[in-house]
N, C-alpha and C positions, 0 to 999 in steps of 0.2 A: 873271226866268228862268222859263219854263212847267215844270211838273212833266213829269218825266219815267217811268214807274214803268212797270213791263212786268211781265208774269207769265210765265213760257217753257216750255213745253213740256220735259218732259225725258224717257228714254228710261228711266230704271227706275219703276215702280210705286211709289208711297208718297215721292218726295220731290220737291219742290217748288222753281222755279226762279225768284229773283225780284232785278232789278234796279232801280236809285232814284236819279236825280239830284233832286233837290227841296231849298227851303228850307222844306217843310211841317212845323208840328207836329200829332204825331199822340197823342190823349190814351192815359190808361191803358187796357192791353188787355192780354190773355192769347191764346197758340197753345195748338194741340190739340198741334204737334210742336217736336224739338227745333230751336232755327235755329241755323245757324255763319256767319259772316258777315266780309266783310271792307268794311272804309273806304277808299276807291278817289282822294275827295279830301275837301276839306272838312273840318270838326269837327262830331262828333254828341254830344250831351248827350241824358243819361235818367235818370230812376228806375228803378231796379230792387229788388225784394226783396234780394236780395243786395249790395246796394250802391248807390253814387251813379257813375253811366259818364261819364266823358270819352274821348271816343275821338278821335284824329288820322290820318289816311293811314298806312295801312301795319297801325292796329291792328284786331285781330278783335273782332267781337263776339259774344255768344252769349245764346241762352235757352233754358229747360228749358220742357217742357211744364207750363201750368198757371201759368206765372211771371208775375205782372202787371207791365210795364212800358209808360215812353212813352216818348217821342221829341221833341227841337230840334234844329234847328239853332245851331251857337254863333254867338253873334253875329248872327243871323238871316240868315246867308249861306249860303247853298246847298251839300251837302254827297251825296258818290254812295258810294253801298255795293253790294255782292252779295251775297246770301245764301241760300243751302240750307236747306229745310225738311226733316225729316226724322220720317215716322212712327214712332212709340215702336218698334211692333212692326220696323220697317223697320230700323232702328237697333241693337233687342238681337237683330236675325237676323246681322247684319254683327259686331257684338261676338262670338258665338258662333263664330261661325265664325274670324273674328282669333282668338280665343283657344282654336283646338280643342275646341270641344264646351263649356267652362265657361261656364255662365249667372252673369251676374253684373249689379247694375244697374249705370246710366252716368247719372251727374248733372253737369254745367259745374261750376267751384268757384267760378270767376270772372267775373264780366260783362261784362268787356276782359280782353286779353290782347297782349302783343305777342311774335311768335313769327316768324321771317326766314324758316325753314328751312319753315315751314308752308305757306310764300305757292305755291312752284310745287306741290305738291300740291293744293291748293286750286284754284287757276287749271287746273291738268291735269283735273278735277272737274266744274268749270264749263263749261266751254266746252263742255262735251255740252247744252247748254240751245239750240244751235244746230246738234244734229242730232250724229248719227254710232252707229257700231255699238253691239248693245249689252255684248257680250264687253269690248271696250276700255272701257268707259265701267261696266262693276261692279269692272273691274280700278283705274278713275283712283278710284273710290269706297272701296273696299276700304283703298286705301293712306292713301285721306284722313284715315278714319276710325280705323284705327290708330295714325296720331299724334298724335289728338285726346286718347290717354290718358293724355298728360301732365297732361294741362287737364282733366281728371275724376277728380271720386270715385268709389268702388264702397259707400265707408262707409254705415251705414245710414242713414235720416232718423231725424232726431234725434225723439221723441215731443214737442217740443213744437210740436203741429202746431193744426187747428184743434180746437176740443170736440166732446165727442160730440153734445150739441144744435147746432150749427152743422154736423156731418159729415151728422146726419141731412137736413138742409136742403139740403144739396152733392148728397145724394143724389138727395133727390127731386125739384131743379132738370133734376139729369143725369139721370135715368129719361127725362124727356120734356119738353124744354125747349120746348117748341113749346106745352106745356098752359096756358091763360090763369087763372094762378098771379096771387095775390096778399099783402102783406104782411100783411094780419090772417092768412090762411090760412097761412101760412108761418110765423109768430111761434107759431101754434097748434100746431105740427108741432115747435119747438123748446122751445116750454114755457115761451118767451120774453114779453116785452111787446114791439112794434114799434121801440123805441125800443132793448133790450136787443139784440133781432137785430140794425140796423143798426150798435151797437157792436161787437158780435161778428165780423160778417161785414169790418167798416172794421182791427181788432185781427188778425184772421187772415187777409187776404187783399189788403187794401189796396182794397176796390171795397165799393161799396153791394149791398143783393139787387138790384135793379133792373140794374145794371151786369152784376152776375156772370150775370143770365138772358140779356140783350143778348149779350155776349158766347159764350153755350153756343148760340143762336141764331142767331150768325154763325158759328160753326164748325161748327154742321148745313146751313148755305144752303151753304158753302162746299163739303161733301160731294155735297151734290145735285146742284150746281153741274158738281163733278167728274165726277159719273154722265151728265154731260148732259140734264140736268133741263130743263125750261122754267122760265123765271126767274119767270113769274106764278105757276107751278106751286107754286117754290122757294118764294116768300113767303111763300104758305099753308102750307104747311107746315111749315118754319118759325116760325111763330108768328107775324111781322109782321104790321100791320094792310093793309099792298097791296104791291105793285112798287116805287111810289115809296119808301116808307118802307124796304123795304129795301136800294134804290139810295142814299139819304140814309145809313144806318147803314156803308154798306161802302167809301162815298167819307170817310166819317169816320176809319175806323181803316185803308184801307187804300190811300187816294189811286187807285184806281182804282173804276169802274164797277161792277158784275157782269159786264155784258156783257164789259167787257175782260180781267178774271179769265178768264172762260172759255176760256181760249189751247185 
C-alpha cells in the first residue's frame, strides 16, 4: 500500500492539519506543538516518554511539545490516523479563554486514551482542514479543546527534569540551531566529557546531541516552510548541508517532501 500522508491547510493561525494512511515507521522525534490525534483504522505502536502506546481504532493519541516519540505499525500492516497540531501559545490562548481569564499550564497525562464522547468533537474540529468559515471552525475548536481537560494536567513539572549542565546545552542548541555546533564544543559548554554529555542528553531526553540539533532544525525549516520561504533558502538556514539533505531529513520523520508540507 503507497503512503498516504497529507498536510492540510487549516483556517485558524498556529495549528496544524495532518492526515496518514501508511505502514511507515518513523524513528524518535520531537514537535514544537501539542498533537491530539485519533486512530481511524489499523494498530499504531510507539515509544513515548510517558509510556509504552498501543493504540486500536477509535483510540486518541497525544503529545506534548518537546516529548520524544516514534512510531510502527503493529504487525507491519498499515494503519490511518488524524491529527491536530497545536501551538503552545495557540493552546494556552484557547485554555484562557475556556477558563475565563485563568492562566494555567496544559500538559496530556497519557499517551492513548480512549474517549467515545470525544470522537464527534474532534471530527466537528477536523473537517475544517477542508475549508469553511472561520467563526464556525474557533467555535468546533473551542469545544474541542475544552474536553481535552479531562485528559490533562495543570500540576506542576515535577523538578526532575534535565541538569543544569544539560539545560545549558538545551539552550544553547535552541538560541540558534542552524549554528555549525559541535560535540567537543558542546561537552565544553556543560563541563562535561563527550561521552558524559551523550549519557546525559540519552538519561534526560531519550535522543543523542546530534539528534536533539536535527530535530530543533527541522522544526525551524518547518517555520520557514510556513512563512513561505524558498526550500533552497530554508536549508540554509536552517543549518542543513543543501536541499537534498534537508528533503532526506523531512521524508524521514515526516513521510512527506517539504515541497508537499508546504500545503
Amino acid at each position: 500500500m503507497p503512503d498516504l500522508i497529507a498536510f492540510h491547510a487549516y483556517p485558524l493561525a498556529g495549528i496544524d492539519a495532518m492526515s496518514a494512511a501508511t505502514a511507515r515507521a518513523f524513528p524518535r522525534h520531537t514537535h514544537d506543538q501539542y498533537g491530539i490525534g485519533v486512530v481511524d483504522a489499523g494498530g499504531h505502536a510507539s515509544w513515548s516518554g510517558r509510556g509504552q502506546v498501543e493504540a486500536g481504532p477509535g483510540h486518541f493519541i497525544c503529545v506534548n511539545p518537546g516529548e520524544v516519540h516514534d512510531g510502527r505499525a503493529i504487525g507491519g500492516r498499515a494503519r490511518a490516523w488524524r491529527i491536530l497540531y497545536f501551538e503552545p501559545t495557540v493552546l494556552a490562548g484557547l485554555c484562557t479563554d475556556i477558563l475565563a481569564g485563568t492562566q494555567r499550564s496544559f500538559t496530556f497525562t497519557a499517551p492513548v486514551f480512549a474517549d467515545r464522547s470525544l470522537h464527534r468533537s474532534f471530527d466537528d474540529a477536523f473537517r475544517y482542514c477542508a475549508g469553511g468559515g472561520t467563526l464556525s471552525c474557533e467555535t468546533a475548536v473551542l469545544r474541542l479543546v475544552s474536553r481535552l481537560g479531562v485528559h490533562s494536567s495543570t500540576r506542576l513539572v515535577s523538578d526532575e527534569g534535565p541538569t543544569a549542565c544539560i539545560r545549558r546545552v538545551l539552550g544553547r542548541i535552541d538560541a540558534d540551531p542552524a549554528a555549525p555546533l559541535t560535540l567537543v564544543a558542546l561537552a565544553r559548554e556543560a563541563g562535561l566529557s563527550r561521552y558524559q554529555l551523550i549519557r546525559g542528553f540519552a538519561r534526560a531526553l531519550g535522543l543523542t546531541p546530534h539528534a536533539y540539533i536535527l530535530q530543533r532544525r527541522i522544526s525551524l525549516a518547518q517555520r520557514l516552510i510556513r512563512a513561505g520561504r524558498e526550500l533552497a533558502e530554508v536549508a540554509t538556514e536552517a543549518g542543513f548541508c543543501d536541499q537534498s539533505h534537508l528533503t532526506r531529513c523531512f521524508v524521514r520523520q515526516f513521510g512527506v517532501t517539504p515541497r508537499r508540507y508546504a500545503v
